[in-house]
C-alpha positions in Angstrom: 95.8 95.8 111.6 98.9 94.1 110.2 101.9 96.4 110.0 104.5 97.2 106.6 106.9 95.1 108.3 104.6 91.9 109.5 103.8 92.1 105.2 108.1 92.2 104.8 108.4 89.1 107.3 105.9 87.2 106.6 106.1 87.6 102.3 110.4 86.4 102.9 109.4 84.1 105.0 107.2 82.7 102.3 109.3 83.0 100.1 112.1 81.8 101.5 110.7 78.0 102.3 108.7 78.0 99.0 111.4 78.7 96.3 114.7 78.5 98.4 115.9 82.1 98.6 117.9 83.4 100.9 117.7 87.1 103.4 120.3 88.5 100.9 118.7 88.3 97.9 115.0 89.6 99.5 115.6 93.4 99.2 112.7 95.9 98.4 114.8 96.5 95.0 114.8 93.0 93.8 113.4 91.8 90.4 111.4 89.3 90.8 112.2 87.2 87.7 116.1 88.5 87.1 117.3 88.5 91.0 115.0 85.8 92.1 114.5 83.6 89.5 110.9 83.4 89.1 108.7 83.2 86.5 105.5 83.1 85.9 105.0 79.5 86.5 106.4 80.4 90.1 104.1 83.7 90.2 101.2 81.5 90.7 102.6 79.2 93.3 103.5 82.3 95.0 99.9 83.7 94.9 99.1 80.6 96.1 100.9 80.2 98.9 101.1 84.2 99.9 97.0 83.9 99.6 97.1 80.8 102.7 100.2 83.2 104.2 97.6 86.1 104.6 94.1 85.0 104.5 93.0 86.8 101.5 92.3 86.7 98.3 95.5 88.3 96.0 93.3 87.9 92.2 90.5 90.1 93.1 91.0 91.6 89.7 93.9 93.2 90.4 96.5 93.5 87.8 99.5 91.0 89.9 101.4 91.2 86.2 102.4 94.9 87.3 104.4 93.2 90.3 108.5 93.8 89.2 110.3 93.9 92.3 109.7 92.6 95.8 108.8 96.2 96.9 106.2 96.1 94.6 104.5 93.2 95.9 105.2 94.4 99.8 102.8 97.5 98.5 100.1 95.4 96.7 100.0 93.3 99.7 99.5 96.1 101.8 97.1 97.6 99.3 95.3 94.2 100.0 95.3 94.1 103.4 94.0 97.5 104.2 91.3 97.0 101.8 90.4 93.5 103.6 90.8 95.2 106.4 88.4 98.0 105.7 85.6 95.3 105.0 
């Protein structure tokens, strides 16, 4: 069972070689577009490469849209996992 903080390191560390970001700016209450700089071109290379990061599907028609700030997407990951999980 992967752990709230295995998601937290593994999602920076994703994001960090992917779009250049630094520990600083990866807090829980970051915006995704105005802290971080991404839009939604970058939301789907991000799906992308989280989805290789974590072995699962992130689209299974979940609304990702909803995502704001990194702590959002720490919880639907989590959401994900435990659901993969419970398969």
């Amino acid at each position: 069972m992967i752990t709230r903080e295995e998601i937290i390191n593994k999602t920076n560390e994703a994001l960090k070689k992917e779009f250049e970001l630094t520990d600083e700016q990866l807090k829980p209450t970051s915006h995704m577009q105005t802290d971080l700089g991404l839009d939604s071109l970058d939301a789907v290379d991000m799906v992308v490469v989280l989805e290789q990061k974590f072995g699962m599907t992130l689209r299974q028609g979940y609304d990702i849209r909803s995502i704001v700030t990194l702590g959002d997407l720490y919880d639907f990951i989590e959401k994900l996992a435990r659901e993969h999980e419970a398969k």
